[in-house]
C-alpha positions in Angstrom: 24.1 34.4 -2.9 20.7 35.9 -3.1 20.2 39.5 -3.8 16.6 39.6 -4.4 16.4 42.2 -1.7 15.0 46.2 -1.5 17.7 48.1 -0.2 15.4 51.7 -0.1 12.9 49.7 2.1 15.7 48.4 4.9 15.7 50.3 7.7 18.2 49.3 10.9 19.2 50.8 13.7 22.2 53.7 14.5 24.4 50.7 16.2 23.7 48.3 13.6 24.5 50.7 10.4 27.3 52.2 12.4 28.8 48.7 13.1 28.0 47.3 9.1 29.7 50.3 7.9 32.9 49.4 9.9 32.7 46.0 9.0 32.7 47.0 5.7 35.5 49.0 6.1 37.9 46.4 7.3 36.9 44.0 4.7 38.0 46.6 2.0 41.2 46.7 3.3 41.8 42.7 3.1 40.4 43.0 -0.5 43.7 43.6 -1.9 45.0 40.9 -0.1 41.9 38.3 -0.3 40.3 39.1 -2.8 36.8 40.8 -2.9 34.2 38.9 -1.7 36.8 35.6 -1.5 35.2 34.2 1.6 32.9 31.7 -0.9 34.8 28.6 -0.7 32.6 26.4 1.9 35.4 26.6 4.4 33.3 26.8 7.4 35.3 25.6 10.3 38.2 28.1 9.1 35.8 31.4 9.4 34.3 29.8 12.8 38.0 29.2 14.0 38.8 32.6 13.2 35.6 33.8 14.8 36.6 32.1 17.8 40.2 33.9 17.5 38.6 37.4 17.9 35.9 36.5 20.6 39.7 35.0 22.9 41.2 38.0 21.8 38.6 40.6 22.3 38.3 38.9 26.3 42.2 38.7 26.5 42.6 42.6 25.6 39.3 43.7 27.9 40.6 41.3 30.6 36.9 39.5 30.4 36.4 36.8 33.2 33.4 35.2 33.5 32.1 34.5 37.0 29.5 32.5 39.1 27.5 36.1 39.1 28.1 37.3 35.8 30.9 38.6 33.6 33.8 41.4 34.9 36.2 43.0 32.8 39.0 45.6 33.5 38.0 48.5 34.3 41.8 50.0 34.2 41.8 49.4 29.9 43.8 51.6 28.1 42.3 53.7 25.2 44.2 51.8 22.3 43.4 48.7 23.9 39.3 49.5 23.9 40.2 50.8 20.0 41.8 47.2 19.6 39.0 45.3 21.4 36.6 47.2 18.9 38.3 46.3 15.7 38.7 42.9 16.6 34.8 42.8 17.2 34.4 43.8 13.3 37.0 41.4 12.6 35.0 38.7 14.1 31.1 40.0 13.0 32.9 39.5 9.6 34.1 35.8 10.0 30.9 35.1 11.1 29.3 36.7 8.2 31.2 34.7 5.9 30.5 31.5 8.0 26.5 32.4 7.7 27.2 33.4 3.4 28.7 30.2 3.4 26.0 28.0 5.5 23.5 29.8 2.9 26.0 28.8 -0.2 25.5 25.1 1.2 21.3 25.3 1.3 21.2 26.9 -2.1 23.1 24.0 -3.6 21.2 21.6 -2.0 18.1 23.8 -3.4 16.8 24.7 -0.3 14.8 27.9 -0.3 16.0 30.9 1.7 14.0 31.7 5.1 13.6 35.3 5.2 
């Protein structure tokens, strides 16, 4: 993976920190399990499938429906469901993080430079 990157000179947004930092989070607790940073094996329809997984769950849980005129949801969701619904959204920002390390594993051996 590349790492030829400034961290002092990154600046994101409140939602986006707060949302990496959770992400984070939950990975730590699979590392015992996984391994750290065990997602590098080029298994890219596995971390898609399992991004899928949490986008159906995260619509299940919130009752999401999609419609002619947009998208409704439940608005009677209980508390621990909106705390499940949440967790399962950094599960799945996560798959697809290793699904994009991954796509970027596959350019890099192929020597392909790096868009930035």
């Amino acid at each position: 993976m590349e790492k030829n990157f400034d961290l002092e000179k990154i600046s994101v947004r409140p939602s986006v920190y707060l949302h990496a930092r959770k992400m984070e989070s939950r990975l730590r607790e699979k590392d015992k399990e996984k391994g750290k940073d065990g997602w590098h094996d080029g298994n890219l329809y596995y971390y898609s499938q399992k991004a899928a997984d949490c986008i159906q769950k995260i619509s299940e849980i919130a009752g999401i429906r999609f419609t002619r005129v947009g998208v409704k949801f439940n608005s009677d969701i209980k508390e621990k469901d909106i705390y499940l619904a949440i967790k399962k959204c950094y599960d799945g920002s996560n798959f697809m993080m290793m699904l994009a390390d991954n796509l970027r594993d596959e350019l890099l051996e192929r020597g392909i430079k790096l868009h930035k």
